[in-house]
C-alpha positions as CSV (number, residue, x, y, z in Angstrom):
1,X,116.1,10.4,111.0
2,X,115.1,9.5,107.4
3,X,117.4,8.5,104.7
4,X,116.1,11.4,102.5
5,X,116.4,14.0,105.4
6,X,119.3,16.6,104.9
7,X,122.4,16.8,107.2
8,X,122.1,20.2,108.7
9,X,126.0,21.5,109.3
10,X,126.2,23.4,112.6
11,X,128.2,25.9,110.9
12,X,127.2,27.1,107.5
13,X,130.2,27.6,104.9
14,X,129.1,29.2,102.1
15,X,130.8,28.8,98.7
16,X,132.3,32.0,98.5
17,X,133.5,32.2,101.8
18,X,135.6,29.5,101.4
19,X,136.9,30.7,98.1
20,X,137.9,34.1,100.3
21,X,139.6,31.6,102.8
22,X,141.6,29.7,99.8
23,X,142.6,32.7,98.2
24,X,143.6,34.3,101.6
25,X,145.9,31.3,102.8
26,X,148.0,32.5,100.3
27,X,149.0,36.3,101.8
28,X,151.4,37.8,103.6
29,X,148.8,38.6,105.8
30,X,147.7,34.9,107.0
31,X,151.8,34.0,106.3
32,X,152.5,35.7,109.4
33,X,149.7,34.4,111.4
34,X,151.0,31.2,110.4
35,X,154.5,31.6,111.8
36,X,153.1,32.9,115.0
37,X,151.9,29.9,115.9
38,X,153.5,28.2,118.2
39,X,151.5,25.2,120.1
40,X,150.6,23.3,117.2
41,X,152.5,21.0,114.3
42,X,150.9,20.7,111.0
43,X,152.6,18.6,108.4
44,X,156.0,17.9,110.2
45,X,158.8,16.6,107.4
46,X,160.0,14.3,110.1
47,X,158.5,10.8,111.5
48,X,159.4,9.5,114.8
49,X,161.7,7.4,116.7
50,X,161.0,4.0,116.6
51,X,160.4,3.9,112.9
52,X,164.2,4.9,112.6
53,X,164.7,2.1,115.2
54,X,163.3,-0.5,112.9
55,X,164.9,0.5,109.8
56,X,168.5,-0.1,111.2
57,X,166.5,-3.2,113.3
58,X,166.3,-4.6,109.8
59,X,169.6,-4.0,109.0
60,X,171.4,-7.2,110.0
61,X,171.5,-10.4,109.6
62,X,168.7,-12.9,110.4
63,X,167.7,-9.7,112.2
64,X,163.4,-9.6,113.3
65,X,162.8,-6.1,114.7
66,X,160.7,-6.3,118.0
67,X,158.3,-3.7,118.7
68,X,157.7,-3.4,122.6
69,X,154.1,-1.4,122.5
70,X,150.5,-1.5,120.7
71,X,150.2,-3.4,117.8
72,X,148.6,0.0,115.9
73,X,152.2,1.5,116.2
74,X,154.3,-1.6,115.3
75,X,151.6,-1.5,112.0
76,X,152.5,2.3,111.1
77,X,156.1,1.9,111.0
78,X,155.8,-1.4,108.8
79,X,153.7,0.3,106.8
80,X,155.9,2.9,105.8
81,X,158.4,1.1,105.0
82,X,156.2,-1.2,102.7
83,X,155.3,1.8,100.8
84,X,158.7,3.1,100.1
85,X,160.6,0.6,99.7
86,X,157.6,-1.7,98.4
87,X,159.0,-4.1,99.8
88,X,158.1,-6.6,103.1
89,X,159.3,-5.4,106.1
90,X,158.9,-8.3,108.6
91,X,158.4,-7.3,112.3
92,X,156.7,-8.5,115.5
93,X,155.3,-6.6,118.4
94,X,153.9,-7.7,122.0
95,X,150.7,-6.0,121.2
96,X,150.9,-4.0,124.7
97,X,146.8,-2.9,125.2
98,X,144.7,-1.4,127.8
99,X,145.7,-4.1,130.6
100,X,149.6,-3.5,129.4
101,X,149.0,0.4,130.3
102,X,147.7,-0.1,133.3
103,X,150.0,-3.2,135.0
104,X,152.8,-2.8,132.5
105,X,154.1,-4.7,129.6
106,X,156.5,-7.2,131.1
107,X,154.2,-10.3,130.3
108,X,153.7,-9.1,127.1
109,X,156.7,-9.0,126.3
110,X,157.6,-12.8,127.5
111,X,155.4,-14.1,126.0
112,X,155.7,-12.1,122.4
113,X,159.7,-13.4,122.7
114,X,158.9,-17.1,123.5
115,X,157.0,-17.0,120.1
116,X,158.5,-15.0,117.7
117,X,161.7,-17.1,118.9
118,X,159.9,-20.5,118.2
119,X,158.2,-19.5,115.4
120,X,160.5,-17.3,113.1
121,X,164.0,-18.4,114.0
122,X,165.5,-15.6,114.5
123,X,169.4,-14.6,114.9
124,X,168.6,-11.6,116.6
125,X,165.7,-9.2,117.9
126,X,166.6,-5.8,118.8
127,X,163.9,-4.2,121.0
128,X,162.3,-0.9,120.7
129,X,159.8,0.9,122.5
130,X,156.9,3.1,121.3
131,X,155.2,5.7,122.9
132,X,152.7,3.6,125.8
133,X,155.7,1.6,127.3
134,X,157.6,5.0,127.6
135,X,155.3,6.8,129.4
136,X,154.4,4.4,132.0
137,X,158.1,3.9,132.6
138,X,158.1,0.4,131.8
139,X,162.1,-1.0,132.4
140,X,163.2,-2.7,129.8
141,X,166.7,-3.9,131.4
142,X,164.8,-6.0,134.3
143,X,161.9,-7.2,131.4
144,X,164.8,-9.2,129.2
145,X,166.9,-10.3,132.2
146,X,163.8,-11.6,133.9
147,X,162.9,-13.3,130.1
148,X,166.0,-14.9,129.8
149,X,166.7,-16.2,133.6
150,X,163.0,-17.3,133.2
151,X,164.0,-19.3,129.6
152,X,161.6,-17.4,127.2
153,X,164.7,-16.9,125.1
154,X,168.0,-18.7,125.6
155,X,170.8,-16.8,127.3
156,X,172.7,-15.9,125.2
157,X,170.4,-15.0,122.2
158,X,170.9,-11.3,121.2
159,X,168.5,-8.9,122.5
160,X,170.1,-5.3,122.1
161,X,167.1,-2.7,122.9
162,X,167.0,0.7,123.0
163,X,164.1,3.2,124.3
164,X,162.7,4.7,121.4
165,X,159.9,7.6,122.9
166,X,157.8,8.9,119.8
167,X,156.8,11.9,121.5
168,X,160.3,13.1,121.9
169,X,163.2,13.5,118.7
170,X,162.7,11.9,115.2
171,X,163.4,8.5,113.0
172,X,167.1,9.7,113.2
173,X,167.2,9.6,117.0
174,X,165.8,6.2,117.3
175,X,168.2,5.1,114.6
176,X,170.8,6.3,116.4
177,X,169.6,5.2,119.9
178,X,168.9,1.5,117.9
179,X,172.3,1.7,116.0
180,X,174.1,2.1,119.4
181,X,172.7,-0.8,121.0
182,X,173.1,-3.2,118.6
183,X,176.9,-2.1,118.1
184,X,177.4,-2.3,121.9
185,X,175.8,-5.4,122.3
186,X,177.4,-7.6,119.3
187,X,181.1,-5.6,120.1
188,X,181.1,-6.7,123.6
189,X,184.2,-8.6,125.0
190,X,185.4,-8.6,121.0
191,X,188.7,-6.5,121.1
192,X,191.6,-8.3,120.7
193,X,194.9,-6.3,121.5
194,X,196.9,-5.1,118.5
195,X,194.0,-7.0,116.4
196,X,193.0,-5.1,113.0
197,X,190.8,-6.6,110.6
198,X,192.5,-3.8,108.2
199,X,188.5,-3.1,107.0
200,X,186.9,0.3,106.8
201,X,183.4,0.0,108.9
202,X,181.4,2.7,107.4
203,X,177.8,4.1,108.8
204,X,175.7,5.7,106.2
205,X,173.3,6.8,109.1
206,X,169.5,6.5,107.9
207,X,169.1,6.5,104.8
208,X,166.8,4.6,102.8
209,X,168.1,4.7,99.5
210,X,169.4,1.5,98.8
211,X,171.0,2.5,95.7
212,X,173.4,4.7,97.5
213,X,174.6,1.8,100.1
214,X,175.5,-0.1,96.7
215,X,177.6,3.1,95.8
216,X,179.1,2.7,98.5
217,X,180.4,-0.7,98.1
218,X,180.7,-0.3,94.5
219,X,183.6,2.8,94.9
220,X,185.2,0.9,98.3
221,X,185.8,-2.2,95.4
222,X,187.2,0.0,93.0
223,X,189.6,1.3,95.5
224,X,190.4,-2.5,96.7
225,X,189.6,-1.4,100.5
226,X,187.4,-4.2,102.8
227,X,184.8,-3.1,104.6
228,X,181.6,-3.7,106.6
229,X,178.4,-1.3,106.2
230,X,176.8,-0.6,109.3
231,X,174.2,-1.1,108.7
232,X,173.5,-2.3,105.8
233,X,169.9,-2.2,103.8
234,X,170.5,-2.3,100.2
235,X,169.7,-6.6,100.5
236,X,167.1,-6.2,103.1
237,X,164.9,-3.7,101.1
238,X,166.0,-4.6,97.3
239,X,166.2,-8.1,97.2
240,X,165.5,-10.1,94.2
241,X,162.3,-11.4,92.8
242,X,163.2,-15.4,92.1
243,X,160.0,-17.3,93.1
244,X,161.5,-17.8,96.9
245,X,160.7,-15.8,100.1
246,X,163.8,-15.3,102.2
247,X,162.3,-13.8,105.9
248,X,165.8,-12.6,106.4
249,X,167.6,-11.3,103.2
250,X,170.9,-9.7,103.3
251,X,172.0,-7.4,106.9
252,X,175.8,-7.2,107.9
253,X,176.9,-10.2,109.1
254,X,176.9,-10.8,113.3
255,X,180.6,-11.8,113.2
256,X,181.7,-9.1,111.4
257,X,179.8,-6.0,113.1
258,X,180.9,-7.7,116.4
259,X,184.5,-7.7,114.5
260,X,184.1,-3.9,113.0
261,X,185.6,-3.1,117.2
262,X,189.2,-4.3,115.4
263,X,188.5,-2.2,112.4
264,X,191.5,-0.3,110.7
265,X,189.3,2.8,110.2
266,X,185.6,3.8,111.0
267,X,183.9,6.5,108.9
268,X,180.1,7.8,109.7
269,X,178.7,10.1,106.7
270,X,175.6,11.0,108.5
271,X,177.1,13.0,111.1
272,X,173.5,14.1,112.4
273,X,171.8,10.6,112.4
274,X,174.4,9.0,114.3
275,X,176.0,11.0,116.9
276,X,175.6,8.8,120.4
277,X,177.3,6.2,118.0
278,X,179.7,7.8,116.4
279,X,180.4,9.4,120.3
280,X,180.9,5.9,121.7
281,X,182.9,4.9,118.8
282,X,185.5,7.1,119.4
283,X,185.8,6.0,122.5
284,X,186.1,2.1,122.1
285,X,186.6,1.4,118.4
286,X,190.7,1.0,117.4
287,X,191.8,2.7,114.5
288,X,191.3,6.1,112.9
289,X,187.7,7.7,113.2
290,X,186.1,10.3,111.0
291,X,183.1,12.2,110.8
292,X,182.1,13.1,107.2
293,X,179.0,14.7,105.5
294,X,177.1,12.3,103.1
295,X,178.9,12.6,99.9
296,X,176.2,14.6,97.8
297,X,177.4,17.0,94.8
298,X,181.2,17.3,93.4
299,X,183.1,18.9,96.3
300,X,181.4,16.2,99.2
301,X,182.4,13.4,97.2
302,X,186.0,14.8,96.5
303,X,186.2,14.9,100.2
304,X,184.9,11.2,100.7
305,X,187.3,10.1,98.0
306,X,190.2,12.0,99.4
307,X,189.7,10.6,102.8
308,X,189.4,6.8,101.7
309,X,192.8,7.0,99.7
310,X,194.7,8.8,103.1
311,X,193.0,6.0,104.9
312,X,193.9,3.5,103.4
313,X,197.5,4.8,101.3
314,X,196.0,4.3,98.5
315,X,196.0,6.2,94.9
316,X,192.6,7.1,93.6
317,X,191.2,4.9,91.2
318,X,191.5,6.0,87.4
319,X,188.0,4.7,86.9
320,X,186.9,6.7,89.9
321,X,188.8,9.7,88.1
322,X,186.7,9.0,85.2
323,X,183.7,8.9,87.0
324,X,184.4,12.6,88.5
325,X,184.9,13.8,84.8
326,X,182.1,12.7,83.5
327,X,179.9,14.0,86.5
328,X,181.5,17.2,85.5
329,X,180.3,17.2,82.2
330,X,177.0,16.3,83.1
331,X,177.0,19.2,84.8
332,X,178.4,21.8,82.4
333,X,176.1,20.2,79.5
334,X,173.0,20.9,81.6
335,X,173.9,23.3,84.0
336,X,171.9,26.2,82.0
337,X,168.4,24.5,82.5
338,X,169.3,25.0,86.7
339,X,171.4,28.5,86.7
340,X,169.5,30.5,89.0
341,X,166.5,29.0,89.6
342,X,164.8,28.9,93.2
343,X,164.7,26.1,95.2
344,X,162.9,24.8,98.3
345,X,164.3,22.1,100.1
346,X,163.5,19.8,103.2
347,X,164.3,16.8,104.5
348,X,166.8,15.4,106.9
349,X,169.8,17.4,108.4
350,X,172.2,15.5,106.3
351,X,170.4,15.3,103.2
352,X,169.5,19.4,103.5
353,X,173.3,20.0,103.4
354,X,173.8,17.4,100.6
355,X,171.0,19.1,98.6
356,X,172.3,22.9,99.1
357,X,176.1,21.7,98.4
358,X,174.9,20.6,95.4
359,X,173.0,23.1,94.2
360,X,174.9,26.0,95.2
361,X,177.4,23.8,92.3
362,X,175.1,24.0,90.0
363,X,174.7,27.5,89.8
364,X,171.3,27.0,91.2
365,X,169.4,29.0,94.2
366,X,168.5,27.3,97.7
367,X,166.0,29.7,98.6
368,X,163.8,28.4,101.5
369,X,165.4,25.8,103.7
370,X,163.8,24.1,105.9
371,X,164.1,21.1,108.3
372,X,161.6,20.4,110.8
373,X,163.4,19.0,113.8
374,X,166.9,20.7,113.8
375,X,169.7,22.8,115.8
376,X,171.8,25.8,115.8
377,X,174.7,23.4,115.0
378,X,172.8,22.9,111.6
379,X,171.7,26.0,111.0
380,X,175.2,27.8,111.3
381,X,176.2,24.8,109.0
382,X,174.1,25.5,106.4
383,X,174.4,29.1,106.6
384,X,178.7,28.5,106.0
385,X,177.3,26.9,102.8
386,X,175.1,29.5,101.3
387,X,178.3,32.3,102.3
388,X,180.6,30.4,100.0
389,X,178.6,31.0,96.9
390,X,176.7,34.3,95.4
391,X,173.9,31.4,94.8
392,X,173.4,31.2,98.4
393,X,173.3,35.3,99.3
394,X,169.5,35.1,99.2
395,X,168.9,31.5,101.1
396,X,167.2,31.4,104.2
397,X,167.0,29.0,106.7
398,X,164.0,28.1,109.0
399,X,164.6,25.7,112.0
400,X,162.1,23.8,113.5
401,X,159.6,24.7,111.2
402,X,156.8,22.1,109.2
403,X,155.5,21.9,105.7
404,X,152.0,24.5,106.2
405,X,155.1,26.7,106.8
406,X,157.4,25.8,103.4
407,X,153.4,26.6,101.9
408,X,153.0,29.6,103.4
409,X,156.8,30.4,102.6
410,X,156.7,29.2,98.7
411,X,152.7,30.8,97.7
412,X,153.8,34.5,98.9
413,X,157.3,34.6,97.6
414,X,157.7,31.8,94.9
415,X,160.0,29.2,93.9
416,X,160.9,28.0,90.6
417,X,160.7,24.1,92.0
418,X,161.0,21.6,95.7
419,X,163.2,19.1,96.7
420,X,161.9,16.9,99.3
421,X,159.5,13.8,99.6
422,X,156.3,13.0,99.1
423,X,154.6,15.1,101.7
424,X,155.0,18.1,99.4
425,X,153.0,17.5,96.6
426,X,150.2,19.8,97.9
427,X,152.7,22.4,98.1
428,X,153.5,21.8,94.7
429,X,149.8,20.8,93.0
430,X,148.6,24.3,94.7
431,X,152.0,26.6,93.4
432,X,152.2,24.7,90.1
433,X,155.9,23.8,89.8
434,X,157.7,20.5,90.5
435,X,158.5,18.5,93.5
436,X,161.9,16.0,93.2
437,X,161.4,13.3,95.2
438,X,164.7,12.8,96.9
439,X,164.5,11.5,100.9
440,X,162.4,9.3,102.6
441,X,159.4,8.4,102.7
442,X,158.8,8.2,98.7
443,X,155.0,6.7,98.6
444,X,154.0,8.2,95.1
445,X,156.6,6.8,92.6
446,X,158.4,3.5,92.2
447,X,162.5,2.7,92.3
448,X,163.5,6.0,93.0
449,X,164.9,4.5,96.2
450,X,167.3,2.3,93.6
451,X,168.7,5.7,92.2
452,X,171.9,6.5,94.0
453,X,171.9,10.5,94.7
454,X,175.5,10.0,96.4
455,X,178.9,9.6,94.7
456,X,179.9,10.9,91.2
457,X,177.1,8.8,89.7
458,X,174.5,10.7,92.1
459,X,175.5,13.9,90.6
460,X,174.5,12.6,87.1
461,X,171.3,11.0,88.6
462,X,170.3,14.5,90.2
463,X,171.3,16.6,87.2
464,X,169.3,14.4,84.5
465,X,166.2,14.3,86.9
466,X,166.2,17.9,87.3
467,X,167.3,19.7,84.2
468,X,165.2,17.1,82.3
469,X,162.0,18.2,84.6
470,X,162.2,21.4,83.9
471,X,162.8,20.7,79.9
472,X,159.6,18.8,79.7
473,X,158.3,22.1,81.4
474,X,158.8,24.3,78.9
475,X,158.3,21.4,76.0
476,X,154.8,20.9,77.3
477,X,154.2,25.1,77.5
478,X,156.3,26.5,75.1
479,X,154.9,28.0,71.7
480,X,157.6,26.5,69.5
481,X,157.2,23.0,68.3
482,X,160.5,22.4,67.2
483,X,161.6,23.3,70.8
484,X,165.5,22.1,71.4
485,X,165.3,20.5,67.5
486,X,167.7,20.7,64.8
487,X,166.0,21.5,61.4
């Protein structure tokens, strides 16, 4: 065929039919075709397991996360994490191919361990799985043994591992299925009998705003309480820029995770990411254990307060008072640019309850609430929220449901802006409001990940963010000049 010789289409689209297919995406009538369907996934607002398995991977110290599959997957979930955080997220895989489907991955994998153990040092290397070594039932337990007895990697050189499937669950799943291991492992043989370190171990579950672990730490220093994150990120993916490359940079320390078994108290505040964990933690963990949502809005972070001063017997900090007051009166200064508008929000299980707590506070509307991979349990949780508030009468909650839906949802019965990341700017370019990028993954903006949303100070982060959006809205529109001006 010639270079000038046309491409002939073997279906002809002319230019107003697909103007009569843009305008009609946006009924009632294709709305409902759209939540017939059943078979197929467009746009999920979820990623899978093993990417969740690398983030906590990365989460300790002198930590390499080993991918045990094709070297295409180990680059997606790398890459993901590069582009959020943009920061390096080291990892190896075994680089599993066509010969690794068909005879299985066990030489692979001793060989991948031999060198990423030689060549990056290493203090440990939790293994996870994508989807090829699940299917052909590859058995990870007999792999490592046979690795070690063989001498790819010494004895007694960590190598927690957890099967990660992608094609079943989410990120938080493999987070939690990674999380466990590595807490099993390192705590093994570590009680001591009427032993307490007297810390708090707390799990934030997956989150990958690093500005909230440093809440964290920042309000357990104020209250004078020791802890250990598990796991902690905030080093890992927000490390300085000093002229050296560190491979390893920040992570909880070994000792004390395999310590945390002693702890004087163990909260988890992402109830949903981390409940296998949290399960066996109850179980073999001394001290007190509590389940808490993430500490989003006013009344969450009360609660998280509360509980860390009966904890611990200790009063609440006055500058943690002051903190709460002045989130307060963030909130009553600019409460007026959110009181009543609609809201769409996705995302996680435990940030979807953080976001509706907090705007139901604010006088605000969440309207259409959706998370793609959820339960009953969080629907009836939700659903509690919205009946405490005359906010929430007019919320609706859709399980199990992916972003073409929130489209169809927000172009035939509009909202006034989204909260979510940054897989709904299409829903927001084509209804012309605003998307807040809160969650994971954030590719189109920078340092939003160093913005805590939790705590007090979250509150004042959220409320500037938002009230200031929608006054640059009606600046930019608005027929008066002298718009919010004092003359």
């Amino acid at each position: 065929m010639s270079a000038d010789t046309a491409v002939k289409y073997v279906t002809e689209i002319t230019d107003e039919e697909e103007k009569r297919v843009a305008e009609w995406i946006n009924t009632e009538e294709y709305k409902e075709k759209n939540f017939a369907r059943q078979a197929l996934v467009i746009n999920p607002a979820h990623t899978c397991q093993p990417l969740g398995a690398e983030l906590v991977a990365h989460a300790f110290e002198g930590s390499l996360p080993f991918v045990h599959g094709s070297q295409g997957c180990a680059s997606y979930y790398r890459s993901t994490l590069n582009r959020h955080f943009r920061e390096p997220a080291p990892a190896v895989s075994d680089a599993m191919t066509e010969d690794g489907a068909v005879f299985g991955g066990q030489n692979n994998l001793h060989e991948a361990l031999e060198n990423a153990y030689a060549l990056y040092k290493p203090k440990m290397m939790p293994i996870f799985t994508s989807c090829m070594p699940e299917i052909i039932g590859d058995d990870l337990t007999a792999f490592i043994k046979n690795a070690k007895n063989k001498g790819f990697v010494p004895k007694d050189f960590p190598l927690p591992y957890a099967n990660t499937p992608s094609f079943n669950g989410t990120h938080i799943h493999g987070y939690d299925a990674m999380l466990l291991s590595i807490i099993q492992y390192l705590t093994e043989g570590k009680q001591v009998e009427g032993r307490c370190t007297g810390k708090l171990n707390l799990i934030p579950g997956f989150d990958c705003n690093t500005g909230n672990y440093r809440e964290y730490k920042r309000i357990l220093e104020e209250f004078g309480i020791p802890y250990t994150i598990l796991a902690d990120i905030s080093d890992v993916f927000d490390s300085p820029l000093d002229g050296t490359y560190r491979v390893y940079p920040g992570g909880t320390k070994l000792d004390e995770a395999a310590d945390s078994i002693n702890g004087k108290a163990t909260i988890t505040l992402g109830p949903y990411a981390t409940p296998k964990t949290f399960g066996w933690i109850k179980d073999n963990y001394s001290g007190k254990h509590v389940s808490m949502p993430t500490p989003f809005g006013i009344e969450k972070t009360d609660d998280f307060v509360m509980k860390l001063a009966d904890l611990f017997g200790k009063p609440v900090p006055e500058t943690i008072k002051a903190e709460r007051g002045r989130a307060v009166d963030a909130m009553t200064d600019a409460h007026q640019y959110m009181h009543n508008k609609k809201f769409a929000v996705y995302g996680d299980p435990d940030y979807l309850i953080g976001y509706v707590s907090f705007l139901l506070e604010m006088g605000a509307r969440p309207y259409h609430i959706l998370c793609s991979r959820g339960s009953k349990k969080l629907e009836k949780e939700i659903q509690a929220l919205l009946d405490t508030s005359p906010y929430g009468k007019d919320g609706k909650i859709y399980v199990n449901k992916d972003l073409w839906h929130l489209r169809s949802l927000v172009m035939t019965d509009p909202v006034d802006a989204i909260i979510g990341d940054t897989h709904g700017k299409f829903i927001t370019r084509d209804a012309k409001i605003p998307l807040f990028r809160f969650g994971f993954p954030i590719f189109d903006r920078v340092n939003l990940h160093r913005s805590p949303l939790i705590g007090y100070q979250g509150v004042i982060n959220m409320v500037t963010t938002i009230c200031n959006k929608f006054i640059d809205i009606t600046d930019d529109t608005c027929d008066d000049r002298h718009f919010e001006m004092m003359r």
